[in-house]
N, C-alpha and C positions, 0 to 999 in steps of 0.2 A: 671126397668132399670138394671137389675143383668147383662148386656150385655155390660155395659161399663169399663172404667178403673176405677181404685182407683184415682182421681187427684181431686186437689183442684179448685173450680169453681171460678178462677180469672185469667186475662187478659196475666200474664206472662207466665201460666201453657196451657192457650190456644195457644200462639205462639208458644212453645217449642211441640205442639202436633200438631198443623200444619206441624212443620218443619219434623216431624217423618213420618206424613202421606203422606209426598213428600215425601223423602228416600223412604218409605215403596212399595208407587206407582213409585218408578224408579227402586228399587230393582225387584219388581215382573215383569215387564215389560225385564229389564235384564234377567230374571232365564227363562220368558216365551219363550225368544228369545233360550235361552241356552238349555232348555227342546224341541224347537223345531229342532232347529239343531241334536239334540243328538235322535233324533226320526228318522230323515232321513239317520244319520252313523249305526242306531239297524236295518233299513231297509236295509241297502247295507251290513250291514253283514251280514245278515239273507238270502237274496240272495247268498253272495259268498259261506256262507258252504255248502248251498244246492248243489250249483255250483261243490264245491269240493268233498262233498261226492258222487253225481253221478257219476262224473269222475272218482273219486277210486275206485266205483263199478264197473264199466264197463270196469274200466283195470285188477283190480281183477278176473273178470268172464273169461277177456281175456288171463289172465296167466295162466289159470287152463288146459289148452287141451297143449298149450306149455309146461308148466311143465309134465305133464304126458306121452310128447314124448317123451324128454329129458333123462327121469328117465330109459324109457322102455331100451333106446340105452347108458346110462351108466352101470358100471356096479356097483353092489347094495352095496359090499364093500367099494370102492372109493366114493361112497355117502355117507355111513357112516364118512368115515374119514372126511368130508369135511366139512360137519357139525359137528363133534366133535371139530376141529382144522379149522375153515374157514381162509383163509386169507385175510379178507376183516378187516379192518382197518378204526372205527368209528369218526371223529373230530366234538364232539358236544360243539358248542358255544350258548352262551345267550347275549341277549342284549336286552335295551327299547323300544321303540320306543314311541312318542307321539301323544294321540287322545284329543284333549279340552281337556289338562293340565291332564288325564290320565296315568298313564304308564302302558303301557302292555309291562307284557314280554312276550321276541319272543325268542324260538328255533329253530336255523340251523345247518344242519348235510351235511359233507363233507363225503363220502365214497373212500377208495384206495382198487380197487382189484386187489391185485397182485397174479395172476396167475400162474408167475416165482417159487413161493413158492412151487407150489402143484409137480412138479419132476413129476415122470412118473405116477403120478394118471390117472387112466383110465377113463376119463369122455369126453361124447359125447363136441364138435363145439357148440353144439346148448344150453348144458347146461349154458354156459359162458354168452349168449348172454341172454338166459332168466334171469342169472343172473342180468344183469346188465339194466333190465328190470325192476326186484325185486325192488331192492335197487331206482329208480328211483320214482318206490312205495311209499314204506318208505319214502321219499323224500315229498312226496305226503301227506302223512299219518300225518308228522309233521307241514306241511304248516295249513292244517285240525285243527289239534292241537292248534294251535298258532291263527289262524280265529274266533274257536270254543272261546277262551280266551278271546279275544277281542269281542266276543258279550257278552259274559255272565257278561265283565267289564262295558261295556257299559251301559247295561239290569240295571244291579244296579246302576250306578251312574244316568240313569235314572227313574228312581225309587225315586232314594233320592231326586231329584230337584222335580222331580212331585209332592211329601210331600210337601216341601218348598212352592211352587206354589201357591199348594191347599192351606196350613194354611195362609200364604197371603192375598187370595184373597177372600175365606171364613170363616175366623176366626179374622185373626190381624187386617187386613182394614177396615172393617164393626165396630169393636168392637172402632177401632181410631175413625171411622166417624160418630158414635153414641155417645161418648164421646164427641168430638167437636159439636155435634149437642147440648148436653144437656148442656155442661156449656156454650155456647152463650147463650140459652133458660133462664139457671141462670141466667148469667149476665145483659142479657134484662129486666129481672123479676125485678133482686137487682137496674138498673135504673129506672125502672118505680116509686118503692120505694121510693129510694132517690129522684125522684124528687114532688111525691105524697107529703113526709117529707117536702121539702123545698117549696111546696106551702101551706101548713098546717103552717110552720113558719113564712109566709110573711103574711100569714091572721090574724095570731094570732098579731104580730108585728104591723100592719094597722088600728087593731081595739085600739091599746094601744093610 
């Protein structure tokens, strides 16, 4: 019986492990429910990165023939400058948001390009616009970022309930209902006893 608990085989120590082995079976029944939920939000975001990183690829590949139009009809100084001193103007905020009592953080980036800035810099119509393509990117890039968080939080916090689950329902409940199985077993045993005793006393008592 190495599989049971440490308790004492009497009547009150068997109610108090009843009442553990209900909590125990409403607990895992809760965590089961909580582990299955949190199996179909690792599923939808295990779709949306995919989602998002195809996307970023395919606009990626598609900025690469516009950039290098762009570049041929600027001219190769005023590139320089523009990237040394851009005037594009980043506002990154952060905030929580909530998944089943999770917090993921989330990053959002506001971009200003002001173009007023660059005076008679010689750069192509079209680079502006690829710009502003870029940064729509990036935009992209961090949504990614932030999706990519939220699985990886998720991933683990499933994970930890899966543990809980399993020792539950292969370790703690089994070893309760073996437990309760044995000191009934006792108990049964110590009445049989006592009443073997008390008909050993009445016959002794009969014959007097």
């Amino acid at each position: 019986m190495a599989n049971i608990l440490n308790a004492s085989p009497n009547r009150m120590e068997l109610m108090k492990l009843g009442k553990r082995l209900t909590l125990a079976r409403r607990g895992h029944r809760l965590l089961k429910d909580k582990q299955d939920e949190l199996v179909d939000r690792f599923t939808e975001s295990i779709k949306q990165v995919r989602e998002l990183r195809k996307d970023i690829e395919e606009k990626y590949q598609q900025l690469r023939i516009p950039y290098l139009h762009t570049r041929s009809l600027s001219d190769p100084g005023a590139l320089e400058d523009y990237i040394k001193n851009p005037p594009v103007k980043a506002k990154i905020s952060g905030s929580r948001r909530y998944i089943m009592n999770l917090r993921i953080p989330s990053l959002e980036a506001e971009f200003e390009n002001n173009t007023a800035e660059l005076g008679n810099l010689r750069l192509s119509s079209s680079f502006f616009e690829f710009m502003e393509e870029f940064l729509n990117l990036v935009k992209k890039i961090i949504e990614l970022s932030n999706a990519e968080e939220s699985m990886y939080m998720i991933a683990a916090e499933l994970e930890r309930v899966r543990r809980r689950v399993n020792a539950l329902e292969y370790i703690f409940i089994p070893r309760l209902s073996e437990t309760i199985v044995y000191i009934s077993m006792q108990l049964e045993e110590m009445e049989r006893e006592n009443i073997t005793r008390l008909m050993k006393i009445k016959d002794i008592v009969r014959k007097q």
